[in-house]
C-alpha positions in Angstrom: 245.1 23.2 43.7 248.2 25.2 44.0 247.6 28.8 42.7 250.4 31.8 42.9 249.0 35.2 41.5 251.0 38.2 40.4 248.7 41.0 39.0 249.3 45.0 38.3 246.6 47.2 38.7 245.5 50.6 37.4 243.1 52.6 39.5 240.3 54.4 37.8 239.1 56.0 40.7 239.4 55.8 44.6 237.7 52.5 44.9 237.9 50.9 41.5 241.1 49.3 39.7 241.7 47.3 36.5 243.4 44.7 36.6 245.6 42.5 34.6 247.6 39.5 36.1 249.2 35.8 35.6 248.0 33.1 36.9 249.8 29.9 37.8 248.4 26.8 38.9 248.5 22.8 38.6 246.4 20.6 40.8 247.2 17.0 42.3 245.1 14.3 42.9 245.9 11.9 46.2 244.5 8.3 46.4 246.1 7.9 50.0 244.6 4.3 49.7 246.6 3.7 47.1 249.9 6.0 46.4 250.9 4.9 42.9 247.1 6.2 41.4 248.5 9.6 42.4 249.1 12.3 40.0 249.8 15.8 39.7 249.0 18.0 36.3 251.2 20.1 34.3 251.7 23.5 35.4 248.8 25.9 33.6 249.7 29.8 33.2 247.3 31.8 32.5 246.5 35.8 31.7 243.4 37.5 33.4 241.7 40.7 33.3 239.8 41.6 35.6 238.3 44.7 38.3 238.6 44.9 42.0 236.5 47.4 44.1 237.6 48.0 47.6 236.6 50.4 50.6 238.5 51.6 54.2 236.0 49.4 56.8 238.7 50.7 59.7 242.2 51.8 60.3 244.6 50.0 58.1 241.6 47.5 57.0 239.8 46.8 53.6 237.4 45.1 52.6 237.5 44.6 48.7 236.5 41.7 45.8 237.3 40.8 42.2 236.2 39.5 39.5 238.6 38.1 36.9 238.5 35.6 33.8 240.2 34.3 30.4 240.1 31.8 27.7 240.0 28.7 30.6 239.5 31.1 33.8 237.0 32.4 36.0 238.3 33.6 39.4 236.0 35.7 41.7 237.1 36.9 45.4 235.4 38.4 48.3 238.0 39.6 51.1 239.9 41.6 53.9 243.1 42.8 54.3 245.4 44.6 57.1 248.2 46.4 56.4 250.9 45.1 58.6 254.0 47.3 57.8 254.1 50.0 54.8 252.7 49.2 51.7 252.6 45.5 52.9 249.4 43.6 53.5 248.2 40.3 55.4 244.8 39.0 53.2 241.9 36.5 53.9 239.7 35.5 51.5 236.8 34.0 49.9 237.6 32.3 46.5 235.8 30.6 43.7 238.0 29.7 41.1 237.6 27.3 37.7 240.4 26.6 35.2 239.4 24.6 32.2 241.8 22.4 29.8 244.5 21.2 32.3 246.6 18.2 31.0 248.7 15.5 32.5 251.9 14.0 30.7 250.7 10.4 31.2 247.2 10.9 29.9 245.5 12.7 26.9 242.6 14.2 28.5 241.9 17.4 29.4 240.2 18.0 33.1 238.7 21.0 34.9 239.3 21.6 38.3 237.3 23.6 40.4 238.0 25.9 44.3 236.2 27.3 46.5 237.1 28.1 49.5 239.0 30.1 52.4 242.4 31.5 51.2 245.4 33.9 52.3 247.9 35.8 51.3 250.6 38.7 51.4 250.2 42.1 49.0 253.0 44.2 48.4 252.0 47.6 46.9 254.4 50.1 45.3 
């Protein structure tokens, strides 16, 4: 599953924030026995809402997590960040994530795909 994130948040007090954010993701399925019965999906955007709650554990490091979800989401994270340089920030992660009603252009159906996992990634904050 490939997943970029881009949310805004609004803090309600020094370790809570609201959040609202997009979501884009599309998932491929390898057959590395047999190339041709690869495929990918289209790509899915989605809106979330959501809360995060962090707290200082040491200089320049937080821990926080999330809880997020719409129509076809649900995306829940546990993690720590360091910030690196001013208002920048190096994240790892815990993630479960599950997006419902993906489609493909060669087939009708509609598939769920489910994450879990170990993640990273970079925070700007301004």
């Amino acid at each position: 599953m490939i997943t970029n994130e881009f949310n805004v948040l609004y803090k309600l007090n020094k370790k809570i924030n609201a959040l609202v954010g997009l979501v884009n993701t599309k998932f491929e399925v390898c057959d590395f026995d047999d190339p041709s019965g690869s495929f990918n999906s289209n790509t899915k955007k989605l809106w979330q809402v959501g809360v995060v709650g962090s707290t200082v554990i040491a200089d320049k490091t937080t821990l926080w997590g999330s809880a997020a979800a719409s129509k076809d989401l649900t995306n829940y994270e546990v993690g720590i960040g360091y910030e690196f340089s001013p208002n920048w920030e190096f994240n790892v992660n815990y993630r479960d994530i599950n997006v419902k009603n993906f489609s493909m252009d060669q087939y009708t159906a509609s598939y769920e795909m489910k994450a879990k996992g170990f993640w990273y990634g970079i925070t700007y904050k301004f």
